[in-house]
N, C-alpha and C positions, 0 to 999 in steps of 0.2 A: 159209427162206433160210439157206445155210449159210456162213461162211466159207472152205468147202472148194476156192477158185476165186482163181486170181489175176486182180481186178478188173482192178489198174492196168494186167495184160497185154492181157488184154481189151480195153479204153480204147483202149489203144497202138495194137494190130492193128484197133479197129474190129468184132471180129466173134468171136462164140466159135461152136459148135457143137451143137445142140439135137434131139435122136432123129436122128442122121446131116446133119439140113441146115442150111446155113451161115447164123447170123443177125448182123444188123447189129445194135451195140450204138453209147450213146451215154450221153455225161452227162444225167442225168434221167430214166432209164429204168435199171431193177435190171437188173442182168450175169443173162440166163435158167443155173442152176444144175442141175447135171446129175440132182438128187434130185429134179427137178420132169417131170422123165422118167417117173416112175410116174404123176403126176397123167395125163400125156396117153397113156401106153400104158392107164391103166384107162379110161380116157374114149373110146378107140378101141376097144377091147373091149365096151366098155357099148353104142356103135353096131353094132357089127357085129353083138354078139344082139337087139338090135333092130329089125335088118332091113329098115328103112326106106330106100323109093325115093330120097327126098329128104330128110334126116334134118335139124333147123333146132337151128341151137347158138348158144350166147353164151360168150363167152367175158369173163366179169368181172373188172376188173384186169388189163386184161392186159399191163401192162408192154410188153414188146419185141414181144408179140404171139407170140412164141415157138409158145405153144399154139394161137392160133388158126391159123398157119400149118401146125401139124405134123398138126392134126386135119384141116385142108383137103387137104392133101400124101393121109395114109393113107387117107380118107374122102370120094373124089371127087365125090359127089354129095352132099355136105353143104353147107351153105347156110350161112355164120357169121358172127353180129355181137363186134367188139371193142368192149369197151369200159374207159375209164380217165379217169383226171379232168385228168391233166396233160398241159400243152402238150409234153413233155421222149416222155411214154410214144405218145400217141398219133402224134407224129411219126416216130419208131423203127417203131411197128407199121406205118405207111405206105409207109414203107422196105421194109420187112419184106413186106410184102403185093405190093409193087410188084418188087420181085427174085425173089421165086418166082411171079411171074406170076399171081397169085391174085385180083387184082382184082374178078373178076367174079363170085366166091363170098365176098369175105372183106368186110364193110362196118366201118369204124370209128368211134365215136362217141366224145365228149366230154362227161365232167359227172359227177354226184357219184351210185357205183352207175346205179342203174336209172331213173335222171332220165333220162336221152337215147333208151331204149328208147320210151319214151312216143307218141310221134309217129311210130316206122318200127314197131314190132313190136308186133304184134297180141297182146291177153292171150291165155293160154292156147295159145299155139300151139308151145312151143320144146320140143326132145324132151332133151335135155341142156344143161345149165349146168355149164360148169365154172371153179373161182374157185379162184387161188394167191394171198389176203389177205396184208395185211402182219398178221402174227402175234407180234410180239415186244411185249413192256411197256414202258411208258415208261419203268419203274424199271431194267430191264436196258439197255435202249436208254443210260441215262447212267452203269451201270453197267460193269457185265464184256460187254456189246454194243456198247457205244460205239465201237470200231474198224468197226463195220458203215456207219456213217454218216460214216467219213472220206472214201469218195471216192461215195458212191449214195447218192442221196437221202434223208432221213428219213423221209418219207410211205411208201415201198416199205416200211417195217420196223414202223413204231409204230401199236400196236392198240389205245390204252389202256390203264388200271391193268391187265388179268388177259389181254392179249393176244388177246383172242378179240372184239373191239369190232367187227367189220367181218364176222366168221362170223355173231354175232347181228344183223345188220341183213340179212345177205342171208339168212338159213336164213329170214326173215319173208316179204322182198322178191319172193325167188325165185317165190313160192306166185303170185304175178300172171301171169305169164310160162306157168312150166311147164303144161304139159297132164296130164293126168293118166297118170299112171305115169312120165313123167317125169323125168330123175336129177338131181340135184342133187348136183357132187363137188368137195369141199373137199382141197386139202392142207392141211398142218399139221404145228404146231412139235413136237420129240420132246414127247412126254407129255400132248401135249393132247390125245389121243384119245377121251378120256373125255367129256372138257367139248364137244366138242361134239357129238360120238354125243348126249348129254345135250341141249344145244340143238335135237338134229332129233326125239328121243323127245318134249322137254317140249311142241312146239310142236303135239301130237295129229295132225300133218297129212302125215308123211312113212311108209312104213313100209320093210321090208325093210332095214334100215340096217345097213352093212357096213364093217370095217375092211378095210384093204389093205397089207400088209406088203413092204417090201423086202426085197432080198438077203440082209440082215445082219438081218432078222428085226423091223425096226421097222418097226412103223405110222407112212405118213406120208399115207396117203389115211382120207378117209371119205366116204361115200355114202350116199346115202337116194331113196327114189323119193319121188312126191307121191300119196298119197292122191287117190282119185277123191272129188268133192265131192259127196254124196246132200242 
């Protein structure tokens, strides 16, 4: 999440712009930020060489629901759970789901990660996950980040002491869910590319794991598929 975005504009008008379509924004839910455009064009890309009739996705965190929307939009036959913990995120996405007409592909759930999946979504069945985590450190958050949490939420931003508290809980979590082969795609703050490429190598259970670079030549995606289980 970048400061590159005038929030309180956003706020004002209600709605910012997310791969071409109009999303509603709200206090409680992060302003969707135009660098999170790579997350969902690689994650559209990763379906389409996948080829699947009815392709099943989650979309973790999902704030404004931004991505689950825009996967639904480019990926007509995909099938998509949101999910996020706060009553601010998940109502936005509802909004959101309900003005592009998505209803009937886009499900929302409530609760902490992959708590609420439990009860609607079968292990083993989801052919992509993709998760845009709060990524920043506690210590920047009350530092030289501290303007991030003037007008958006704290929880959208703070990962713990090393920023990556919520990558390591889902690079584990995910493993229930995905099917084998499977993606699993994280954005991520400038330079933590390493750390968690690292998190999906250390965990022995993902392979093919990929960086994804922007315009300007920085990684702000990573990937991993799931190991088939022998």
């Amino acid at each position: 999440m970048s400061a590159d975005i005038d929030v309180a504009d956003a706020y004002g008008r209600g709605s910012t712009v997310f791969m071409g379509m109009k999303m509603h924004v709200a206090s409680g839910a992060l302003v969707p930020r135009p660098e999170t455009e790579l997350l969902g064009s690689t994650a559209v890309d990763v379906l389409h060489e996948m080829d699947l009739p009815a392709p099943r996705v989650v979309d973790m965190c999902c704030g404004a629901g931004n991505l689950a929307c825009a996967i639904a939009h480019h990926v007509p036959t995909a099938r998509i759970w949101a999910s996020d913990l706060t009553d601010g995120c998940v109502n936005t996405t509802r909004r959101n789901i309900a003005h592009h007409g998505l209803a009937g592909r886009v499900s929302v759930l409530q609760g902490d990660l992959f708590e609420p999946l439990s009860t609607s979504v079968p292990p083993g069945t989801i052919d992509v996950i993709v998760c845009n985590p709060p990524y920043i450190s506690e210590k920047r958050l009350d530092g030289d980040r501290s303007h991030l949490v003037a007008l958006e939420p704290r929880e959208a931003f703070a990962a713990g002491p090393y920023g990556i508290a919520i990558h390591m809980r889902v690079v584990k979590d995910a493993l229930r869910y995905l099917r084998p082969a499977g993606a699993l795609l994280f954005e991520v703050g400038l330079g933590q590319e390493r750390q968690v490429a690292s998190l999906l190598e250390r965990s022995r259970r993902y392979d093919d794991i990929r960086a994804v670079t922007n315009s300007a030549g920085e990684v702000r995606v990573v990937l991993g598929y799931a190991k088939p289980q022998g």
